[in-house]
C-alpha positions in Angstrom: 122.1 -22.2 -16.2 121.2 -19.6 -13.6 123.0 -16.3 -13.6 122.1 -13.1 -11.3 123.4 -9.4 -11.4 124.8 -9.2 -7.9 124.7 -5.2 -6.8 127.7 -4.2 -4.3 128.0 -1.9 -2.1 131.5 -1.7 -0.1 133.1 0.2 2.7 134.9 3.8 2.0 138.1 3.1 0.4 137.6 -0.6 -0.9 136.5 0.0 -3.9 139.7 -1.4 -6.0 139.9 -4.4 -2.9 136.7 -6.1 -3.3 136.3 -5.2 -7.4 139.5 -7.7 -7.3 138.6 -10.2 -5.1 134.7 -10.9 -6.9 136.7 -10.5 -10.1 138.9 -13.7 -9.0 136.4 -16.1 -8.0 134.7 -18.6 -10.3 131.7 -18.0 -12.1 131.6 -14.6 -12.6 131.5 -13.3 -15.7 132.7 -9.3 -15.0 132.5 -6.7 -12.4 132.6 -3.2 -13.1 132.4 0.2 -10.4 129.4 2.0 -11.1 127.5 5.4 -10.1 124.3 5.4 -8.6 122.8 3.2 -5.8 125.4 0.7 -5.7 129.1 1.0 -5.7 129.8 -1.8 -8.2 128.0 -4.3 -10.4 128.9 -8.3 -11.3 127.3 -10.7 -13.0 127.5 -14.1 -12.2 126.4 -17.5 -14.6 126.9 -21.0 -12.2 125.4 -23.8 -12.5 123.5 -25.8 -10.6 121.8 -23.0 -9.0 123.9 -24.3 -5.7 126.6 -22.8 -6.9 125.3 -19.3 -7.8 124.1 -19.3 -4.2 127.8 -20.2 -3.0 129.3 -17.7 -5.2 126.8 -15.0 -3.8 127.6 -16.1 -0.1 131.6 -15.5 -0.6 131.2 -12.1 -2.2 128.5 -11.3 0.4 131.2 -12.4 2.9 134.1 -10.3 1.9 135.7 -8.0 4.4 135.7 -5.3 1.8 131.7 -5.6 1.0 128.8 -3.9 3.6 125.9 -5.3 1.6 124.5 -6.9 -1.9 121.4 -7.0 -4.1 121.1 -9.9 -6.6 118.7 -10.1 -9.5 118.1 -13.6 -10.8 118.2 -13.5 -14.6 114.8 -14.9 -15.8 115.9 -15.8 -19.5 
């Protein structure tokens, strides 16, 4: 089953907005706001790999979201 770490960065403010819209959407696991590089941190575990790729395209697509980094869990 593949899962990724998807790393979030978001626009000024929208911190609370986006953590609750990836939070609501299937296949992922958590989210959490983080310090450091990235503004917040979700995992996601979809399957077949199709899917994680949809699930990374709609948090990608957010209003609330400038940018994201995914890792691809190797095992």
């Amino acid at each position: 089953m593949p899962k990724a770490f998807v790393m979030i960065n978001v626009h000024p403010g929208k911190e609370q907005e986006a953590q609750e819209e990836v939070r609501k959407m299937p296949g992922v696991q958590f989210v959490h706001q983080v310090t450091g590089a990235h503004d917040m941190i979700a995992f996601v575990d979809a399957d077949p790999y199709e899917e994680l790729a949809v699930i990374i395209s709609k948090i990608r697509k957010l209003d609330s979201v400038r940018v994201t980094d995914t890792e691809l869990v190797l095992r």
